[in-house]
C-alpha positions as CSV (number, residue, x, y, z in Angstrom):
1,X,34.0,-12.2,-0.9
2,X,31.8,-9.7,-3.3
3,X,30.3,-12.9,-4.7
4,X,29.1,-14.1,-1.5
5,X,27.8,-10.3,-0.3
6,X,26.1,-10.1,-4.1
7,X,24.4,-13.0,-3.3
8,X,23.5,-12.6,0.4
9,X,22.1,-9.2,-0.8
10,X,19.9,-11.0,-2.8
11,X,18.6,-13.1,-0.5
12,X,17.5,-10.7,1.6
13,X,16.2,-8.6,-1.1
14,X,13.5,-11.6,-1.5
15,X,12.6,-11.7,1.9
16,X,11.5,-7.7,2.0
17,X,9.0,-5.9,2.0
18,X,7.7,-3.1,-0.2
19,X,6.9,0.1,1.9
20,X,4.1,1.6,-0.4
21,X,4.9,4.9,0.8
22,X,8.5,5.2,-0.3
23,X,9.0,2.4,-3.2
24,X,10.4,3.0,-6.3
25,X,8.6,2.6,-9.6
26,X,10.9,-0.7,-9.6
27,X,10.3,-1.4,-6.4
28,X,6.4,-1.4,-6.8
29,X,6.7,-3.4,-10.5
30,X,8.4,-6.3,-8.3
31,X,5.0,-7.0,-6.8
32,X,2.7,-9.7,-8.8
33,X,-0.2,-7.8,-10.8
34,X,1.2,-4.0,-10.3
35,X,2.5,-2.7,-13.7
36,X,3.5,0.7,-14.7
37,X,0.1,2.4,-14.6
38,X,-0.7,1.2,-11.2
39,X,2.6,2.1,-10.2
40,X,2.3,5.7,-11.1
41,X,-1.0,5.6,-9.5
42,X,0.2,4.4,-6.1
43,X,2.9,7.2,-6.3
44,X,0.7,9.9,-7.1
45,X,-1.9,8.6,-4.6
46,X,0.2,8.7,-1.8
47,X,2.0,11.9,-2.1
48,X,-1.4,13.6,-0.7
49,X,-3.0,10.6,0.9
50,X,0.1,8.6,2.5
51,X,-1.1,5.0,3.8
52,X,-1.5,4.7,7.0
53,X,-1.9,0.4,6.7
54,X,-1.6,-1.9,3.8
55,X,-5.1,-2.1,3.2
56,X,-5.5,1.7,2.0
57,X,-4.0,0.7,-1.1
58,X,-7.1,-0.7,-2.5
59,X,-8.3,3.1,-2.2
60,X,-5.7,3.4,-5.5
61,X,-7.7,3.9,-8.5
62,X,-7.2,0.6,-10.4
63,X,-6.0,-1.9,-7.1
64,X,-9.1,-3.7,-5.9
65,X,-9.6,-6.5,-3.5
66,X,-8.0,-9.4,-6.3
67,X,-4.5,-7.5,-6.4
68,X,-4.2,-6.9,-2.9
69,X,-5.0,-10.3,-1.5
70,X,-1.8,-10.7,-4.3
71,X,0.5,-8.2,-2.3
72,X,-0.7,-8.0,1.0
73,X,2.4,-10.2,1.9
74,X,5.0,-8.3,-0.2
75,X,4.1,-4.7,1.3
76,X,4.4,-2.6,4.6
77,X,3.6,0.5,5.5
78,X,6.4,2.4,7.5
């Protein structure tokens, strides 16, 4: 029975989305192209500019129109 909640966890770990205004600096290194320095950047970005939609995130010093035609998938903005 663990086995089988471990694993359905997972699963629905890979279907969810980031919210970029409350992820983890392991949440946001899950997405493709965001590393540790862009992480940090998206977390100090949005504790005095919180997104409003997915697309402010290319306001993030560093996160241009490449990386978030990457993401714009994986995230959310809650």
């Amino acid at each position: 029975m663990r086995k089988f909640l471990i694993l359905f966890l997972f699963v629905i770990s890979l279907f969810a989305k980031v919210n970029i205004n409350t992820a983890t600096m392991q949440e946001l290194h899950s997405l493709k192209g965001i590393g540790h320095t862009k992480a940090l950047a998206i977390m100090e970005y949005r504790k005095k500019h919180p997104f409003q939609k997915i697309e402010d995130i290319m306001k993030v010093k560093g996160i241009g129109k490449k990386t978030f035609d990457k993401i714009k998938d994986e995230i959310e903005v809650k």
